[in-house]
N, C-alpha and C positions, 0 to 999 in steps of 0.2 A: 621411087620418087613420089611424092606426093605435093599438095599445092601450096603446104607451108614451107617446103623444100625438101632439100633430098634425105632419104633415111635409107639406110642398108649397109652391108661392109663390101669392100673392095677387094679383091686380088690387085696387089702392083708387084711388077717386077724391077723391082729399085735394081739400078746400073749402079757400075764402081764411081763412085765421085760425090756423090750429096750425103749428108747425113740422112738419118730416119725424119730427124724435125725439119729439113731442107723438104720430103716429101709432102711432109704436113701441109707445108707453110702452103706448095703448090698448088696440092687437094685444095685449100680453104680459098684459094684465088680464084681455080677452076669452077671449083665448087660454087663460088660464092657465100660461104659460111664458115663460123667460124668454130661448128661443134661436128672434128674432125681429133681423131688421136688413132695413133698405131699399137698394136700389138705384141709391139716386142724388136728391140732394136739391132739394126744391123750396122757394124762399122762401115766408115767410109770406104774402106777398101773393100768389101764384100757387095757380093750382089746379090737378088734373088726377091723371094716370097715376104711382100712386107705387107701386112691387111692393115686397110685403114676403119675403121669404126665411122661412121658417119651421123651426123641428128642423133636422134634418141638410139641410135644402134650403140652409141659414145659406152651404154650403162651392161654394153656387153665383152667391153674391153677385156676388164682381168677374166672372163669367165676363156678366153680367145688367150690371151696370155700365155697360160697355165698348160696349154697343147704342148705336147711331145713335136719335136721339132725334127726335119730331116736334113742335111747337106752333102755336099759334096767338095772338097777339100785339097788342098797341095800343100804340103811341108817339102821344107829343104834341110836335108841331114848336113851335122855339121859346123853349122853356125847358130849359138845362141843368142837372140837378142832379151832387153830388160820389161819389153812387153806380151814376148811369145810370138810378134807377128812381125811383115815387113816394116812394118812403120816406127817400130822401136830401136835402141842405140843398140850397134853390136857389140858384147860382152865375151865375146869367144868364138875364134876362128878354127875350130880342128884339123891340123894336115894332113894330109892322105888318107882318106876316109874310105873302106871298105867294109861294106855291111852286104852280103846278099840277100836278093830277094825272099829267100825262106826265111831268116833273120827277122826280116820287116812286117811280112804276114803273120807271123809268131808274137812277135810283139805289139802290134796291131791287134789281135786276137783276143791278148791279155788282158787290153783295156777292157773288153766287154763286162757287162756285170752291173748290179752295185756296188759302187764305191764311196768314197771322199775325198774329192777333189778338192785342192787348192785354186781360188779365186787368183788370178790374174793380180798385180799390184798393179799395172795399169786397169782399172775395171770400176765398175758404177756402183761396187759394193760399198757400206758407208764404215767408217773408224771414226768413232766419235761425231758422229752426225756430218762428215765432211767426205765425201766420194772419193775411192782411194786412188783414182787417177790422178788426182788434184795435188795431195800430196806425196805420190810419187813423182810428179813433175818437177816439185818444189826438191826436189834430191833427200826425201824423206825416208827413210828405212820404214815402209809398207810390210807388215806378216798378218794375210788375214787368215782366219780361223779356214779349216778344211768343212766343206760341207757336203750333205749328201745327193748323190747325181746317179740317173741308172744309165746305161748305153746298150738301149737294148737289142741292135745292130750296129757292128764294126767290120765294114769290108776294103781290104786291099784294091785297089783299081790296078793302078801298074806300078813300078820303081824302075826307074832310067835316069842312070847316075846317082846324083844326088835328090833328085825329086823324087817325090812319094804322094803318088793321091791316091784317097780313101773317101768312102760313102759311111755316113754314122748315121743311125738315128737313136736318140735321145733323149732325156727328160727336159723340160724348162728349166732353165740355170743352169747349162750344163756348158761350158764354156770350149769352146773346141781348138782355142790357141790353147787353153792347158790338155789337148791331148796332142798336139804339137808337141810340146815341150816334153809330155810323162814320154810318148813316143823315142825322142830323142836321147832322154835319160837312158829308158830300158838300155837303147841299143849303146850306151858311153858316148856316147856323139852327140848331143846335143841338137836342136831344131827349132824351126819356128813358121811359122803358118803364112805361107806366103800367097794365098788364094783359097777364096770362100763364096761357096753360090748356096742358099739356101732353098732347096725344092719345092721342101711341102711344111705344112704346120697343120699335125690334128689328119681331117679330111680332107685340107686346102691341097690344092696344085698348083707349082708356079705354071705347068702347061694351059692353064687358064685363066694366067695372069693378062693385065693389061701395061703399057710401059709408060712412062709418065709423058709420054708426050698428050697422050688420051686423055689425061685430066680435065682439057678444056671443054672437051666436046664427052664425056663418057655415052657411051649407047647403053641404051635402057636394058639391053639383055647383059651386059656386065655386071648391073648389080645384082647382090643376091640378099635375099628377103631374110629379115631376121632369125624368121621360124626354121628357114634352110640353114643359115651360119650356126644354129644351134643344134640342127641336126646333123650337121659337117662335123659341129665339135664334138660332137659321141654325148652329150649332155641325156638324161633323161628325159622323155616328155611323152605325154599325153594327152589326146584331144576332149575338149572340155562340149558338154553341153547347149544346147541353146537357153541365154540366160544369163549363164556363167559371167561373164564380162560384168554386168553390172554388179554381181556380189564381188567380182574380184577388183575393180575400181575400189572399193569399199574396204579391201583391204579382208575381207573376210574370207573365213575356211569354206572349199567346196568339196563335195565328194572326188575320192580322188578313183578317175577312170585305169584304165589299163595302160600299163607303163611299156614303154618301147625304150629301144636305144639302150647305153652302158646305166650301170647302177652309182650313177655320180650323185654327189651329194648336193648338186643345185638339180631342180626338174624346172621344165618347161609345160606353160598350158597354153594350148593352140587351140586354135580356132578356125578351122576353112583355110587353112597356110596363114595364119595370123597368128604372130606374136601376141600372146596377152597377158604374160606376167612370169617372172623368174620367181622363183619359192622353194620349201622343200618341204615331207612326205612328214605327217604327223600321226600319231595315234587319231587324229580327229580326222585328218584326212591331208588337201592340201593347203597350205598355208603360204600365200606368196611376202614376199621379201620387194620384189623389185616388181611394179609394176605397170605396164606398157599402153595399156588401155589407155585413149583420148593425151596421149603425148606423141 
């Protein structure tokens, strides 16, 4: 927090019932501000790890985005709906449904990998600049393009009965009512995602989230400092000199220090745990792009 107001990102643990922009709206009440945006959205029925971006942290959103994502899962074998999830019409009742557990861990299993996933026709994908939920609602015949998704963890939890929960973790975009659905396919039965907790995002943990009742009152050791959320994000970064700051306000190249963290293609230059500018690595050195200095 500082005295022009608060800056840092959030852990929330969004409960089943408000949208992602329901949280917003809270945060900016709580808050008292109204330069608050999330990370990446969760349906009303899901719960879990929603980071809110705060003040100037707002210019770290898509870099936070863009994380590999983790959850936790329940499908119900058997019944297909037109959205993949509870909330959708049912399209197909299968009778007498017998699949055993080895069946379900096997195809479960399958999903791992890269692939191309099919988007949801309920989903926030656009078809002619119009979100393809919208005209799915309208009783539109929605086919969106397959695109590419990894899953680079897929574990069976249990299967009792008809239920099935499983732990994935993911790429960004990777939609996990359509691994409900591929799920259901494999096994001829049919499925739909009937419960969704989102754990982690990147380096975040929901076990160090806060619940939205906290927004009003947040305690200072909840937030976390930009230089930390971009070291959570696996971002590159390295600590910059005494000085630096004003050539980098300026927009100008600095010698580029010893690099830490993954070899992503945004770096970060710190300062004493200070964010001081988002950029990336040139022949010349570094070159910032987004810069944090006296904002």
């Amino acid at each position: 927090m500082t005295a022009a107001g608060p800056v840092g990102v959030l852990a929330i643990d969004k409960p089943v019932g408000p949208t992602s922009h329901d949280v917003v709206g809270m945060a900016r009440r709580g808050l008292r501000t109204r330069r608050v945006g999330h990370t990446g959205t969760l349906d009303p029925f899901a719960s879990g790890l929603l980071l809110l971006c705060v003040g100037p942290a707002t210019r770290l959103s898509s870099h936070l985005t863009d994380l590999e994502k983790e959850y936790v899962a329940e499908a119900r074998l058997g019944t297909r709906t037109d959205s993949h999830d509870l909330d959708g019409t049912v399209l197909e009742v299968v009778p007498d449904v017998e699949v055993s557990a080895a069946s379900v861990e096997a195809a479960l299993a399958a999903l791992a990998g890269e692939q191309m996933q099919v988007p949801p026709a309920f989903s926030a994908k656009k078809v002619k600049g119009e979100a393809a939920h919208r005209r799915a609602r309208r009783g539109e015949e929605v086919e969106l393009p397959p695109v590419p998704v990894v899953v680079h963890e897929i574990e069976c939890l249990e299967v009792e009965g008809l239920r099935v929960s499983f732990r994935v973790r993911c790429s960004s975009g990777t939609y996990i009512r359509a691994i409900a659905r591929d799920l259901g396919e494999a096994l001829g039965v049919g499925a739909h995602l009937t419960a969704l907790r989102r754990t982690a995002v990147g380096g975040f943990s929901v076990d160090d989230a806060l619940g939205v009742d906290a927004l009003d009152a947040v305690p200072p050791s909840a937030w976390i400092t930009p230089a930390d959320a971009v070291r959570r994000a696996g971002l590159s970064w390295f600590e910059v000199g005494e000085g630096a700051s004003a050539e980098l306000a300026q927009g100008r190249v600095i010698p580029l220090g010893e690099l830490r963290g993954s070899e992503s293609a945004t770096t970060a230059a710190l300062e004493a745990g200070r964010l001081l500018a988002l950029g990336e690595v040139t022949e010349r050195g570094f070159q910032p792009r987004k810069v944090f200095v006296g904002s």
